[in-house]
PASEBA-1860 file (N, C-alpha, C; in nm, 3 decimals):
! residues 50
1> XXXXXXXX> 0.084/-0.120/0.000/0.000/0.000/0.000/0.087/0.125/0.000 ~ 0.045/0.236/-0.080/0.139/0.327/-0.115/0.063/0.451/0.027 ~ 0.173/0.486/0.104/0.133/0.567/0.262/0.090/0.739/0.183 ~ -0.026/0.777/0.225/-0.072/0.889/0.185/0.023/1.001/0.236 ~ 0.011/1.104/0.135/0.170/1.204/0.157/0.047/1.368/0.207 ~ -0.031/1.350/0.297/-0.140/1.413/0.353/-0.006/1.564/0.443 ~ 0.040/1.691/0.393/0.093/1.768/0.454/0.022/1.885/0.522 ~ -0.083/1.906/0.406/-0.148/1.990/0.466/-0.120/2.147/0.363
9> XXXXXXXX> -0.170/2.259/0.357/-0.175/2.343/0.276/-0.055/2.415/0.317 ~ 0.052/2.495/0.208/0.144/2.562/0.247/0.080/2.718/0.315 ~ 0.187/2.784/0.364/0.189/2.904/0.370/0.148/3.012/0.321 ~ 0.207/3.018/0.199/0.202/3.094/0.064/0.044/3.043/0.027 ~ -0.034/2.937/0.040/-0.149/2.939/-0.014/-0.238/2.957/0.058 ~ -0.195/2.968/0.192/-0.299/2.997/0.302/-0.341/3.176/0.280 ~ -0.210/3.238/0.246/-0.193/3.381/0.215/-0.274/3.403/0.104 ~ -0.275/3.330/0.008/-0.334/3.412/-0.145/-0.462/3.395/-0.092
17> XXXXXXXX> -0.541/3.246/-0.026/-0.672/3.250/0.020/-0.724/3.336/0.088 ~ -0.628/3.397/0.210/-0.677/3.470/0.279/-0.678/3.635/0.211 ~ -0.582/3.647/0.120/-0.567/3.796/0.004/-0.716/3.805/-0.065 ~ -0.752/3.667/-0.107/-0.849/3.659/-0.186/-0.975/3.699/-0.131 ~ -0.996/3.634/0.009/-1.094/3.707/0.135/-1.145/3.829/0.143 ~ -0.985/3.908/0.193/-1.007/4.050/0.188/-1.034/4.118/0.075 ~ -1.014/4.085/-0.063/-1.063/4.166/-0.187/-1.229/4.132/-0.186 ~ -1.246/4.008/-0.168/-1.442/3.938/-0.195/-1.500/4.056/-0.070
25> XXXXXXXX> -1.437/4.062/0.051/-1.502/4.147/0.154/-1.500/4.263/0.142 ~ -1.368/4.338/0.109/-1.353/4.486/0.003/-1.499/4.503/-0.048 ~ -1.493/4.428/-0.169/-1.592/4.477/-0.266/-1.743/4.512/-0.264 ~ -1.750/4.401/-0.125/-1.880/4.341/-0.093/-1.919/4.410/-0.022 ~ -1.821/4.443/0.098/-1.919/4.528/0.228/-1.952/4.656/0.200 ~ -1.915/4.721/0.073/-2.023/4.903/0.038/-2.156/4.815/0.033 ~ -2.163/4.747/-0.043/-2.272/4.703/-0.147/-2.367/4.639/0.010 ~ -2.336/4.594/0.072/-2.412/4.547/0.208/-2.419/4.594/0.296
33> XXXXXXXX> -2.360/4.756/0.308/-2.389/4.849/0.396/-2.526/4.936/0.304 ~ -2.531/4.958/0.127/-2.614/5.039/0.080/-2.746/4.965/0.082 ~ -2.734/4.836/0.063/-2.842/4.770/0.087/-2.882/4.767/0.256 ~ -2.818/4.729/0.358/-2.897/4.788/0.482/-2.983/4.924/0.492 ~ -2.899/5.001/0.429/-2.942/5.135/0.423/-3.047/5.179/0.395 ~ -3.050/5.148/0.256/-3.218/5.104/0.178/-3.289/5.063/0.207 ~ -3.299/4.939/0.272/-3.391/4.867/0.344/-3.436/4.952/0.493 ~ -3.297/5.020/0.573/-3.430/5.134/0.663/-3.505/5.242/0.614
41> XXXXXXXX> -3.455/5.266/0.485/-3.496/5.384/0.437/-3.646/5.338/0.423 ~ -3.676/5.235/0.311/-3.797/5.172/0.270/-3.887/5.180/0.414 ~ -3.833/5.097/0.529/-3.873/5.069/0.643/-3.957/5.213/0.720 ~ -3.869/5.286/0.715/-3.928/5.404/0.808/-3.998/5.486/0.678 ~ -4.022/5.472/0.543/-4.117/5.551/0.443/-4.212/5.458/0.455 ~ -4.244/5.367/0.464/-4.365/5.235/0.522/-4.458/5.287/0.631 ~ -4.326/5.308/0.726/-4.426/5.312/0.908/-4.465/5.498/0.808 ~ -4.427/5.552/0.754/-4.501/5.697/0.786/-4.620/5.690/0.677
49> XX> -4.652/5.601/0.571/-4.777/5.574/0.551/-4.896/5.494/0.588 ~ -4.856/5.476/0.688/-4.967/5.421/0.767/-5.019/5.443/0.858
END
């Protein structure tokens, strides 16, 4: 039986994953702060027609 060569992820690729993180979260968190935003906006133009 050939013994599995199981090391585990380097360094360097733990880094680009985690580089890659911070750009997806960059991009993302305006866009999910304008959408909270919107959504109270909608929210409190709701409660004042009613």
């Amino acid at each position: 039986m050939k013994k599995a060569n199981n090391q585990g992820f380097s360094l360097v690729e733990l880094i680009i994953v985690i580089a890659i993180m911070a750009v997806l979260v960059g991009v993302l968190a305006p866009q999910f702060i304008r959408y909270v935003e919107r959504s109270r906006t909608q929210k409190d133009a709701s409660a004042v027609h009613k």
